[in-house]
C-alpha positions as CSV (number, residue, x, y, z in Angstrom):
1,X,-6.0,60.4,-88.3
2,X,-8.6,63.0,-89.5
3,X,-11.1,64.2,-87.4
4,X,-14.4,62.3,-89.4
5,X,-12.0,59.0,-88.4
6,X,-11.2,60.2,-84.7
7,X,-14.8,61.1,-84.0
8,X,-15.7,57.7,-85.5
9,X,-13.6,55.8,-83.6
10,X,-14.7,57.6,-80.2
11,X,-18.4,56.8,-81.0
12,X,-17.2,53.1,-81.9
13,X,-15.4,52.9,-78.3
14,X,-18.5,54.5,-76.6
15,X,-20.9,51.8,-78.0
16,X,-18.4,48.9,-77.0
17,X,-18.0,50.3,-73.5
18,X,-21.7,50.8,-73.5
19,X,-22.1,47.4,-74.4
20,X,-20.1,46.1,-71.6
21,X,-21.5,47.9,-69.0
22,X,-25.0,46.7,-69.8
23,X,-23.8,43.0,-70.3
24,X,-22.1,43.2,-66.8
25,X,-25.2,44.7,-65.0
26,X,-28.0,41.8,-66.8
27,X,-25.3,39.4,-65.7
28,X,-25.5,40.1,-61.9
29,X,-28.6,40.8,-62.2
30,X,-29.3,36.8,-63.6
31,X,-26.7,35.9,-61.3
32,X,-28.6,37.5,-58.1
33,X,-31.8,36.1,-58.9
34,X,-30.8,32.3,-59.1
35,X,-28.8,32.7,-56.6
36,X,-25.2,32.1,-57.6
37,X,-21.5,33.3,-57.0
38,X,-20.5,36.9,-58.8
39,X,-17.5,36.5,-60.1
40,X,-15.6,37.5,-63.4
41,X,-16.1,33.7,-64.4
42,X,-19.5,33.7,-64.1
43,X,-20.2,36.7,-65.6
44,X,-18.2,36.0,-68.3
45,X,-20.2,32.6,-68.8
46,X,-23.6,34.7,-68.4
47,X,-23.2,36.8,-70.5
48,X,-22.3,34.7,-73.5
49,X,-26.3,33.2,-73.0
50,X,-27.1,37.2,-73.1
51,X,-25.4,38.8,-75.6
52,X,-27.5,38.5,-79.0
53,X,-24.6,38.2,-80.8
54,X,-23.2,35.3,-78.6
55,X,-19.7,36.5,-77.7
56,X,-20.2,37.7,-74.5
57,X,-18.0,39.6,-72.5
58,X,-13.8,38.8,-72.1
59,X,-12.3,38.6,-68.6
60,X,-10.2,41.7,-69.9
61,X,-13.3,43.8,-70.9
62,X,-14.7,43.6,-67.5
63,X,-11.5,44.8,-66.0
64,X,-10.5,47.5,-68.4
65,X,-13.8,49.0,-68.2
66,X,-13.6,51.0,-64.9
67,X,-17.5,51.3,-65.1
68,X,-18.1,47.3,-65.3
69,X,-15.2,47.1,-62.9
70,X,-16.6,49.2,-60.3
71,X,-20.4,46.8,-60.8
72,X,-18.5,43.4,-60.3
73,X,-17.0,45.0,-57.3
74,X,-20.2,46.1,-56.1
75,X,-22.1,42.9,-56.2
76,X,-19.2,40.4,-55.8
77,X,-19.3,37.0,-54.1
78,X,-15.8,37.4,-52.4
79,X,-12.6,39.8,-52.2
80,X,-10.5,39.5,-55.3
81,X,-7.3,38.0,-55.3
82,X,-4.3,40.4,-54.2
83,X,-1.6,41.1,-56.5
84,X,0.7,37.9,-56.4
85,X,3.9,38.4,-53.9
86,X,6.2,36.5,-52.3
87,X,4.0,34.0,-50.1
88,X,6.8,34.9,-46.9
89,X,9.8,37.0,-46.7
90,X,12.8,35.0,-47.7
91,X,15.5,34.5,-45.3
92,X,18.4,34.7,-47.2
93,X,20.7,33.0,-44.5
94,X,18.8,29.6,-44.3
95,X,18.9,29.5,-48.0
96,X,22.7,30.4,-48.2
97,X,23.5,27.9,-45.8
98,X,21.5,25.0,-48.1
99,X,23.6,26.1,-50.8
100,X,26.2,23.8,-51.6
101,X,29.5,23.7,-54.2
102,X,27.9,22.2,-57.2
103,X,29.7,20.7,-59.9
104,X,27.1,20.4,-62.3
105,X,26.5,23.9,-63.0
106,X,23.7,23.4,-66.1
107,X,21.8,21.5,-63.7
108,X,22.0,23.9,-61.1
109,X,20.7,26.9,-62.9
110,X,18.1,24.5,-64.5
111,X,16.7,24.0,-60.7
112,X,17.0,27.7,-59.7
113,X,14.9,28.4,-63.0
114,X,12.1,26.3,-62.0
115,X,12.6,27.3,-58.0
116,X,12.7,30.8,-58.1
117,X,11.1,34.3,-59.8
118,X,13.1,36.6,-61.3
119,X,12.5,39.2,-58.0
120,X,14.0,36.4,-55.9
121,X,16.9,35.8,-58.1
122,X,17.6,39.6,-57.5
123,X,17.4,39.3,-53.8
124,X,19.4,36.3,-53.6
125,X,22.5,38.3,-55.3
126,X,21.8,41.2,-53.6
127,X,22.4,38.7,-50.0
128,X,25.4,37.0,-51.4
129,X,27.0,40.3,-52.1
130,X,26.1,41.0,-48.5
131,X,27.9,37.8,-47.5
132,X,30.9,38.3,-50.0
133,X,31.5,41.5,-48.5
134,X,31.4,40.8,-45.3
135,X,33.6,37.5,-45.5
136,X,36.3,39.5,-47.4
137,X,36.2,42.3,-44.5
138,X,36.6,39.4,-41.5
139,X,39.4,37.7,-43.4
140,X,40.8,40.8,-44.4
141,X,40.7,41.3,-40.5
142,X,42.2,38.4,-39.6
143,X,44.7,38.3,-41.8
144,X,45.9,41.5,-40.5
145,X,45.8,40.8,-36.7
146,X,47.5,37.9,-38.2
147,X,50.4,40.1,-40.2
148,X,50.3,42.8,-37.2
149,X,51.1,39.6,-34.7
150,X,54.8,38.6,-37.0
């Protein structure tokens, strides 16, 4: 890119952010004096009655615009939702032991598709390496008290 294009472009970007920030702020502000909830919802859906042109504002242009970002956070109803994780910590032993020799193999992996997330699926080979090893070293124990008795 030339520099006429680049300067363009960063004036462009400037007027869009500008845009948003403004759109954000008459949102809450509507939004404060009825009074209603704040959230990215609603000022999504108040701002479509506000902007002239009738677009209003995406959920992704609120939160990519640290400016309109940091005005919903400000003036909102409630604490955003935390990043999703893992609703407990697994315990890998009570779902080893529920484990049981399946024959129908398709079937099985169509059920641990739909049950767990790719993170879990990780964990839950991680444990059964765990318990591989660990089973291998007791028998490997046994068997040689075993040998070590003849």
């Amino acid at each position: 890119m030339n520099h006429k294009t680049m300067a363009h472009m960063a004036s462009v970007y400037e007027r869009r952010r500008q845009r948003t920030v403004s759109l954000v702020s008459a949102s809450i502000a509507v939004l404060e004096a009825k009074p209603a909830a704040v959230t990215i919802n609603s000022i999504r859906e108040v701002s479509r009655s506000l902007d002239p042109t009738g677009r209003g504002l995406s959920h992704t242009a609120i939160l990519r615009n640290a400016e309109a970002y940091n005005l919903y956070r400000t003036h909102a109803s409630h604490e955003p939702r935390r990043a999703r994780t893992a609703p407990y910590k697994m315990h890998w032993s009570r779902e080893l032991k529920k484990m049981k020799s399946v024959k129908d193999v398709s079937a099985k992996r169509k059920r641990s598709q739909k049950s767990y997330r790719k993170n879990e699926l990780i964990e839950l080979v991680i444990a059964l390496l765990d318990v591989n090893s660990s089973l291998e070293s007791k028998i490997f124990d046994y068997f040689g008290e075993l040998y070590d008795g003849l």
